[in-house]
MOPAC internal coordinates of N, CA, C and O (Angstrom, degrees):
PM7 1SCF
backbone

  N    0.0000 0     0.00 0     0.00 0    0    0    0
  C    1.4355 1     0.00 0     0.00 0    1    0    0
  C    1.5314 1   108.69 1     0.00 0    2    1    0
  O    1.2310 1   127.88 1   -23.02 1    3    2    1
  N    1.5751 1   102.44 1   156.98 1    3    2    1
  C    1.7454 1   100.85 1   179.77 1    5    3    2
  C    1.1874 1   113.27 1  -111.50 1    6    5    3
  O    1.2310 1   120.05 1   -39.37 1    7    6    5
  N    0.9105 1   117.50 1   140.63 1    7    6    5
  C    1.5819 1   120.81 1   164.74 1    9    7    6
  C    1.4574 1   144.67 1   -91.12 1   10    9    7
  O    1.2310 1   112.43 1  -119.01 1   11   10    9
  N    1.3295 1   131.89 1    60.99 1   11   10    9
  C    1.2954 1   118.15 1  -135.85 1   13   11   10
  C    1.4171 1    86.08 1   -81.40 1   14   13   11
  O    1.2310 1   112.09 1    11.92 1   15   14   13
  N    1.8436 1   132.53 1  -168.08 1   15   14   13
  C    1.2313 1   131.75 1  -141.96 1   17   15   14
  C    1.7274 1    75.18 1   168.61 1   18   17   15
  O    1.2310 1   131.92 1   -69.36 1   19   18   17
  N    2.0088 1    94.59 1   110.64 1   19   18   17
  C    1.5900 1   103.27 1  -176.53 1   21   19   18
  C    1.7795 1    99.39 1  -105.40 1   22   21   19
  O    1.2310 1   119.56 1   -43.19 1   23   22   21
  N    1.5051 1   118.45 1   136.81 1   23   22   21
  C    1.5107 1    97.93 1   175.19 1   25   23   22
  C    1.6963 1    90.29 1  -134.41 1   26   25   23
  O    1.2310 1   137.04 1   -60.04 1   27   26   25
  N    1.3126 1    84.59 1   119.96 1   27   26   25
  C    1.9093 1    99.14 1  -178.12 1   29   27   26
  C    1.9565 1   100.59 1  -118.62 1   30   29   27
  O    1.2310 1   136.70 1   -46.91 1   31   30   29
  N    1.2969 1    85.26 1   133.09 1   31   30   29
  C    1.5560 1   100.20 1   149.13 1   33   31   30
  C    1.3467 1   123.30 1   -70.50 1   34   33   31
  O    1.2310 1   110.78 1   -34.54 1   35   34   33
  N    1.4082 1   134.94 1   145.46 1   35   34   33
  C    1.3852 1   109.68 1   170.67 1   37   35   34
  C    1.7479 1    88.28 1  -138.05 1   38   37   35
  O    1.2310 1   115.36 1   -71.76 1   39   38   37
  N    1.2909 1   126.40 1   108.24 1   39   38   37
  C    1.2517 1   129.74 1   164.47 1   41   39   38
  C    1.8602 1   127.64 1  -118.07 1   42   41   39
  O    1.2310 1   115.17 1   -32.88 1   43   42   41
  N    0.9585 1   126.77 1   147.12 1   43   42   41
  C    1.5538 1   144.74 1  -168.12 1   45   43   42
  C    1.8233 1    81.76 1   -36.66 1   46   45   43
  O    1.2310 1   125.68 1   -17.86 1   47   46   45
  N    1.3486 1   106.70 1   162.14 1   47   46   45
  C    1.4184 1   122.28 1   170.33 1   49   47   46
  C    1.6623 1   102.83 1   -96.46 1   50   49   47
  O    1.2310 1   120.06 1   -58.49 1   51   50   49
  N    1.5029 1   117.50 1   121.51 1   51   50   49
  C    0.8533 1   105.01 1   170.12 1   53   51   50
  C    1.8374 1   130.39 1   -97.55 1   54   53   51
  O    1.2310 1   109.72 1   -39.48 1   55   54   53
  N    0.7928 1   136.90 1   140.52 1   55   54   53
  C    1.5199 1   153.42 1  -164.50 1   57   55   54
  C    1.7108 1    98.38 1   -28.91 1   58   57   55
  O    1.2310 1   122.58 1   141.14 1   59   58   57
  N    1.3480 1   112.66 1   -38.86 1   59   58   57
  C    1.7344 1    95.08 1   179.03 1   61   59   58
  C    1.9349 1   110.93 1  -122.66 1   62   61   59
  O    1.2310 1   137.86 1  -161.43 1   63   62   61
  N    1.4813 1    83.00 1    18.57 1   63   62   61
  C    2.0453 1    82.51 1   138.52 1   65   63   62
  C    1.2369 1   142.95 1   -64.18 1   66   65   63
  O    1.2310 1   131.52 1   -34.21 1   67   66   65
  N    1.6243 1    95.36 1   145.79 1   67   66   65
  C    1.4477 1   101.99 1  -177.67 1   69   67   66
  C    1.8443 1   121.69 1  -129.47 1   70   69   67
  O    1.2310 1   122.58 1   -32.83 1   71   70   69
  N    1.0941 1   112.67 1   147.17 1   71   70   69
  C    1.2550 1   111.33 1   163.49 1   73   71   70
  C    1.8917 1   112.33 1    83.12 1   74   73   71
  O    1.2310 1   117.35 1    23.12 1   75   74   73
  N    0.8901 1   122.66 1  -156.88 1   75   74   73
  C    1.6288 1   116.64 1  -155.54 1   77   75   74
  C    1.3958 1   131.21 1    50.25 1   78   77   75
  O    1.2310 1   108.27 1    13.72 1   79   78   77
  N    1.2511 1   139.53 1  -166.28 1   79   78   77
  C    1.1186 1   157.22 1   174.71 1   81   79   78
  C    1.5501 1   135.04 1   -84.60 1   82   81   79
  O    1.2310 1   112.08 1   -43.76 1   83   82   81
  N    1.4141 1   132.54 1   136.24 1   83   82   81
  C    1.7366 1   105.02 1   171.51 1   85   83   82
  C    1.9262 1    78.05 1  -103.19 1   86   85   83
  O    1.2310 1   137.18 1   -28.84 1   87   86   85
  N    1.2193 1    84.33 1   151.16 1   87   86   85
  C    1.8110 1   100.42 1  -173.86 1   89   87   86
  C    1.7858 1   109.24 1   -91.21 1   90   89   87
  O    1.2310 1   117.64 1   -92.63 1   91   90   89
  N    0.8816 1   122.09 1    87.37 1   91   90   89
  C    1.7075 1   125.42 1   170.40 1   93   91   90
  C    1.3439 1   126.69 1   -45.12 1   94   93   91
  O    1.2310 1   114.66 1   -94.29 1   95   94   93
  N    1.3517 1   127.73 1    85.71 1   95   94   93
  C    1.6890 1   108.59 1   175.66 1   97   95   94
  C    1.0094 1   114.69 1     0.93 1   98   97   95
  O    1.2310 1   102.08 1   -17.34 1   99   98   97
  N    1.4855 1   150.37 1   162.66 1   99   98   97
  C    1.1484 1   132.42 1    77.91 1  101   99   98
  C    1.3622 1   154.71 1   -46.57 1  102  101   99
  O    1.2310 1   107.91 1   -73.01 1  103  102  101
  N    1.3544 1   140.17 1   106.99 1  103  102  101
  C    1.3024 1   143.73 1  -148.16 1  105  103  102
  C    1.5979 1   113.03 1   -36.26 1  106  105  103
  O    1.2310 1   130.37 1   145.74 1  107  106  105
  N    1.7750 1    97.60 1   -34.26 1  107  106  105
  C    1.6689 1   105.11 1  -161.35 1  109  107  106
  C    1.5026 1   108.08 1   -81.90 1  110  109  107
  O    1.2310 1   122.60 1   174.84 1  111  110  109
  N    1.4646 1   112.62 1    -5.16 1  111  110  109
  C    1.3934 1   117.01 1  -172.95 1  113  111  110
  C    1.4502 1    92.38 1  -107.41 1  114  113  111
  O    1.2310 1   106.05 1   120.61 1  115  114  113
  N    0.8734 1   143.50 1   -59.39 1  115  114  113
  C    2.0198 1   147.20 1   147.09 1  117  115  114
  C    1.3774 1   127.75 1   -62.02 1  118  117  115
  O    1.2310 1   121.63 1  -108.93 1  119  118  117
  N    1.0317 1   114.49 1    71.07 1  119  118  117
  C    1.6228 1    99.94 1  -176.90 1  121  119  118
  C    1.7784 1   110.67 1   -63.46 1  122  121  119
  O    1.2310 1   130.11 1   129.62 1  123  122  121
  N    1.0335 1    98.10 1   -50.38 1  123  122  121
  C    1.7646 1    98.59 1   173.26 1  125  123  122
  C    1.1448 1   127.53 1   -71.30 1  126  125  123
  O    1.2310 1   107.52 1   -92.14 1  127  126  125
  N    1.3326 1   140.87 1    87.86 1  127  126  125
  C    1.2470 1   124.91 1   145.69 1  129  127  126
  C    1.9769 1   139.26 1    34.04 1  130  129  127
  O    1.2310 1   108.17 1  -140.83 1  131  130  129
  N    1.0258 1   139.71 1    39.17 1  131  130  129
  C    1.3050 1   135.07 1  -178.24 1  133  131  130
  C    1.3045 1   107.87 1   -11.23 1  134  133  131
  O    1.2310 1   112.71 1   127.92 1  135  134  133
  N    1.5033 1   131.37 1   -52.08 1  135  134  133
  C    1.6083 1   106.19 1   175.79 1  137  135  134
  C    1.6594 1    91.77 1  -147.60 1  138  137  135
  O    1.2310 1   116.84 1     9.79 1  139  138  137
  N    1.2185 1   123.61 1  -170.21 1  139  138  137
  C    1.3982 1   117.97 1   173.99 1  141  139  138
  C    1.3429 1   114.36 1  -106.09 1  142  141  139
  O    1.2310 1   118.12 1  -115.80 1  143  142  141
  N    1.6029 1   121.18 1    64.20 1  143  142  141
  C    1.2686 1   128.91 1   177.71 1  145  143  142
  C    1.5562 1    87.44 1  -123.17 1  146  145  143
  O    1.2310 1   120.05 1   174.74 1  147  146  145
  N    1.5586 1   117.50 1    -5.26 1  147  146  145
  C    1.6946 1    97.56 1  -171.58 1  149  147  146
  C    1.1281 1    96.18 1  -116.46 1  150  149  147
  O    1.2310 1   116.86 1   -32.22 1  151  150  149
  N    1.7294 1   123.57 1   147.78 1  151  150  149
  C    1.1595 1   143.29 1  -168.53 1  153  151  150
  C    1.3197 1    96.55 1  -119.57 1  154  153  151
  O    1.2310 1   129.68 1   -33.03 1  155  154  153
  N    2.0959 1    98.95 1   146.97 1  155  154  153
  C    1.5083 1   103.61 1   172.23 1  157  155  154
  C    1.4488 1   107.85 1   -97.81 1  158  157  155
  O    1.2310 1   121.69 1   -28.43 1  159  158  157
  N    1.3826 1   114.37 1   151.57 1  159  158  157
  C    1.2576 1   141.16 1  -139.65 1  161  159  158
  C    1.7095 1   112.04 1  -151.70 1  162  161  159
  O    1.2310 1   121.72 1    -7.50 1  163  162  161
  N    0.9473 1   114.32 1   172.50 1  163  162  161
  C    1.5316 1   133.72 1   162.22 1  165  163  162
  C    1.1954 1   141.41 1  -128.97 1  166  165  163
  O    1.2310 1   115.86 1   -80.18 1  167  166  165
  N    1.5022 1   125.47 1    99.82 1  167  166  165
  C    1.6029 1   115.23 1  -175.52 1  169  167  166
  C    1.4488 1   114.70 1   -23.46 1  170  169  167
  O    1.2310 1   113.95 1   -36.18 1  171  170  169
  N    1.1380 1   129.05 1   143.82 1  171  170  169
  C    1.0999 1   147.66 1   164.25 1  173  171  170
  C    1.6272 1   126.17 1   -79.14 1  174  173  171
  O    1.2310 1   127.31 1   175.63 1  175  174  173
  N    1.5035 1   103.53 1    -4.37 1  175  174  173
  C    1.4790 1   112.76 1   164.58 1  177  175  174
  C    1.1122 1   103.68 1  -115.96 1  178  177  175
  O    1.2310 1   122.75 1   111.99 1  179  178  177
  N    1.4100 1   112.34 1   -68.01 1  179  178  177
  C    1.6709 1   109.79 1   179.99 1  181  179  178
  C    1.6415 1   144.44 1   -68.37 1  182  181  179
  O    1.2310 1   130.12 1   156.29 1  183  182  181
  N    1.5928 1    98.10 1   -23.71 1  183  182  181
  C    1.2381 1   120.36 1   159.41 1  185  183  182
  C    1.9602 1   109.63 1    85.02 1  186  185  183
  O    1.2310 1   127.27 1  -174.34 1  187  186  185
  N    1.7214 1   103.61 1     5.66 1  187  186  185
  C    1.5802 1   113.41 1   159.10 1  189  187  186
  C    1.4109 1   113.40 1   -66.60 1  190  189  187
  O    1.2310 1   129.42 1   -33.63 1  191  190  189
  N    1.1569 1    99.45 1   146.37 1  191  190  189
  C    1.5666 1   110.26 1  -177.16 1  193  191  190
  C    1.8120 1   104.98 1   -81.34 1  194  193  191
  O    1.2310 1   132.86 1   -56.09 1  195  194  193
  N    1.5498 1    92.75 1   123.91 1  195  194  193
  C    1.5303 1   107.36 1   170.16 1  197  195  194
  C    1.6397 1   120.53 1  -131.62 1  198  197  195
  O    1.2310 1   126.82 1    18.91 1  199  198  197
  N    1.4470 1   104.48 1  -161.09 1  199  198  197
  C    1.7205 1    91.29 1   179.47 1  201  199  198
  C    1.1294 1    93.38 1  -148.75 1  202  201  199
  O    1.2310 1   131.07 1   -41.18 1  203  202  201
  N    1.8695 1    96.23 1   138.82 1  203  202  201
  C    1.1907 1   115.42 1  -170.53 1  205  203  202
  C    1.0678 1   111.21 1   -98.57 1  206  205  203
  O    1.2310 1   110.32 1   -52.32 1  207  206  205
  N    1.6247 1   135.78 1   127.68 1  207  206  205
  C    1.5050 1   132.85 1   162.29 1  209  207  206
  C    1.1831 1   118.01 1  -127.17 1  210  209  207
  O    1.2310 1   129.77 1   -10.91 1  211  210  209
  N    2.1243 1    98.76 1   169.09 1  211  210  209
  C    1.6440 1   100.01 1  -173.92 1  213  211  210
  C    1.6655 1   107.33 1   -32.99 1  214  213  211
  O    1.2310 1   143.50 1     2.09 1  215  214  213
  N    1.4240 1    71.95 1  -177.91 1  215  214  213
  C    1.7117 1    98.81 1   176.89 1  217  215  214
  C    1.2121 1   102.30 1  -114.06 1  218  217  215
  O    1.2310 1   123.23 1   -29.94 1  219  218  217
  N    1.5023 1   111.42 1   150.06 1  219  218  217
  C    1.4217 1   116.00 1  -168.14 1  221  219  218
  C    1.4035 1   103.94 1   -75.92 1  222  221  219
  O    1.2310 1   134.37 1   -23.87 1  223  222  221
  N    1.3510 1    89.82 1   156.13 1  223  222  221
  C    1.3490 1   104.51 1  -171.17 1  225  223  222
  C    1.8058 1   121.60 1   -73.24 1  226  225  223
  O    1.2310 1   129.24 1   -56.04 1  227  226  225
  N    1.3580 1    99.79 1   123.96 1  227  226  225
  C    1.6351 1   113.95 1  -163.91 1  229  227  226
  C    1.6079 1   103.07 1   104.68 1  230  229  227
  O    1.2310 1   112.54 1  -170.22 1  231  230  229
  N    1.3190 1   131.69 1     9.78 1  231  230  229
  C    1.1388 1   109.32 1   161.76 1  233  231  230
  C    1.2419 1   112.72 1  -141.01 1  234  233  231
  O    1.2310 1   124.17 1    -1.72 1  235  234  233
  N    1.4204 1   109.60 1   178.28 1  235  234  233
  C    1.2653 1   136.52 1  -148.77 1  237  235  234
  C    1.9843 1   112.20 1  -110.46 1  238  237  235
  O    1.2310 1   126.16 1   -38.98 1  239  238  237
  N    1.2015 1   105.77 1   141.02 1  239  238  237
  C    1.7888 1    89.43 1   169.33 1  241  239  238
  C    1.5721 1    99.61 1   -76.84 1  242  241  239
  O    1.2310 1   101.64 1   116.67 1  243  242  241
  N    0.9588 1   151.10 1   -63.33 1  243  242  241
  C    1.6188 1   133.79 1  -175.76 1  245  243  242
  C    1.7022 1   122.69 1   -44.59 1  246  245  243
  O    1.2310 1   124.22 1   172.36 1  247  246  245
  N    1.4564 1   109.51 1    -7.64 1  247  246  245
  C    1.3770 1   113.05 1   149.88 1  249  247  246
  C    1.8374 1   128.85 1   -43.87 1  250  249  247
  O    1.2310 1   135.11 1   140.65 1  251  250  249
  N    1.0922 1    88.36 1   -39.35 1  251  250  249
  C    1.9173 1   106.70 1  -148.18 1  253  251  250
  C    1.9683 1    89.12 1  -119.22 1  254  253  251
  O    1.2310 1   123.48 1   -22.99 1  255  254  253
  N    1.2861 1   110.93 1   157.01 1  255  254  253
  C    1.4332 1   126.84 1  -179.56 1  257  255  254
  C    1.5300 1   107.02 1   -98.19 1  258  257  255
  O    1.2310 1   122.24 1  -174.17 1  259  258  257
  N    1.4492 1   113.32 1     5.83 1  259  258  257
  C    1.5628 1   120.89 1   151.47 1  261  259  258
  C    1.6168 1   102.67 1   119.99 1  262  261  259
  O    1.2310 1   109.83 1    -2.18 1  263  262  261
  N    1.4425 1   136.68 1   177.82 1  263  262  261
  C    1.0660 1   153.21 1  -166.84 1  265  263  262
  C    1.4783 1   113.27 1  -106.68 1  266  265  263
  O    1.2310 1   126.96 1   -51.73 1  267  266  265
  N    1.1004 1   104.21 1   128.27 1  267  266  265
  C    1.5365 1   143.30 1  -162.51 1  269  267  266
  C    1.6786 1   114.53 1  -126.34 1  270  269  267
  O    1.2310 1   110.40 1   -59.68 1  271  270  269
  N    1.3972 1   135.64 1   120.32 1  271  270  269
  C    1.3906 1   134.69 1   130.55 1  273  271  270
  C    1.4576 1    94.66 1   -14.77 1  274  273  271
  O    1.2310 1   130.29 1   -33.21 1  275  274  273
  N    1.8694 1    97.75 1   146.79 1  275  274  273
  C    1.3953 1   113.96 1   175.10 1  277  275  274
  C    2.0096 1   115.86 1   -69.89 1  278  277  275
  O    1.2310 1   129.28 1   150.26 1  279  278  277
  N    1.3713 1    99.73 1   -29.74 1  279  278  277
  C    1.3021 1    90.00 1   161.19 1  281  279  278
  C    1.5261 1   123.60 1   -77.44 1  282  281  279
  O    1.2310 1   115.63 1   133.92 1  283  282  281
  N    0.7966 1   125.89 1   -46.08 1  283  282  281
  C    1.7977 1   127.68 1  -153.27 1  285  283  282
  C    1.7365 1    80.27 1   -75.65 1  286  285  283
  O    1.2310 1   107.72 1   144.05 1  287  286  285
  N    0.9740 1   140.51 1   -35.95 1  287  286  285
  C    1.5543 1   126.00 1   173.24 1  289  287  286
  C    1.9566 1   119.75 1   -78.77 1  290  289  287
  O    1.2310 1   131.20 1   145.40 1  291  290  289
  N    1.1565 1    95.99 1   -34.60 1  291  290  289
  C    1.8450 1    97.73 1   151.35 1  293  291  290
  C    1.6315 1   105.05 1   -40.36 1  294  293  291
  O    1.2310 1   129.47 1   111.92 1  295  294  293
  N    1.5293 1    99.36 1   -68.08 1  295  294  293
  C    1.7888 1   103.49 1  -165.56 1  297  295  294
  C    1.4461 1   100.10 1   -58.42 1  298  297  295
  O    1.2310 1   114.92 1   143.99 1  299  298  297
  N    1.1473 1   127.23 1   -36.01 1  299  298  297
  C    1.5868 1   107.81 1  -148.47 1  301  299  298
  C    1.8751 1    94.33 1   -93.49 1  302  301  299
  O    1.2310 1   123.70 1   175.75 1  303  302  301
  N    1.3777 1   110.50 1    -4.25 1  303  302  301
  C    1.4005 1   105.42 1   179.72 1  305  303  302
  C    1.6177 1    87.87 1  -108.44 1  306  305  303
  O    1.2310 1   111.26 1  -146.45 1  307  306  305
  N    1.2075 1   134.07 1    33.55 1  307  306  305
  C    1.6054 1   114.61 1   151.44 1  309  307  306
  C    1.4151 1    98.13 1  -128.25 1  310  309  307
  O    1.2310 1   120.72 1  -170.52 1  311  310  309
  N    1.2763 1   116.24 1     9.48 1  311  310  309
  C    1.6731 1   107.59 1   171.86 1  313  311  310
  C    1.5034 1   107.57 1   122.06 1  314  313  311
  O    1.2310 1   121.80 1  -177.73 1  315  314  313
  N    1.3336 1   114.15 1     2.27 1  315  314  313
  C    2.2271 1   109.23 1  -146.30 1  317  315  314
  C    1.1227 1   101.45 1  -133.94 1  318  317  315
  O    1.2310 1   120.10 1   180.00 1  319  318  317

C-alpha cells in the first residue's frame, strides 16, 4: 500500500492574489444549506452536487481559476 502524505499551507487570501479555486461544499458533506445565499449546483468537473456561494468579500471571480467541489480542488491542488 501507498502512502501519500499531503502538506498544505492554508492562509487568508490576500487582496492581490491570484489563481486557485473557491472550494464548493459538497452536498453529501452539507446537506443543508448554512444560510440561503448558497445555491445547489454542480461541480464543473465532476458533476456531484455542491453549493455554490458568494464570494468573499473583497473579491472578485477573475481572482480565482474558477469553482470546484471541495474535492476536485483538493486534487487539482496536489497535482491530480
Amino acid at each position: 500500500m501507498t502512502v501519500r502524505k499531503m502538506n498544505v499551507m492554508i492562509e487568508p487570501r490576500n487582496p492581490t492574489g491570484r489563481g486557485g479555486y473557491l472550494m464548493m461544499p459538497l452536498q453529501a458533506n452539507v446537506p443543508v444549506p448554512s444560510d440561503d445565499t448558497w445555491r445547489l449546483t454542480n461541480c464543473p468537473k465532476c458533476g456531484r452536487e455542491c453549493w455554490s456561494r458568494p464570494l468573499p468579500e473583497g473579491c472578485t471571480e477573475d481572482m480565482f481559476d474558477g469553482r470546484l467541489c471541495t474535492m476536485c480542488a483538493l486534487r487539482a491542488g496536489m497535482g491530480n
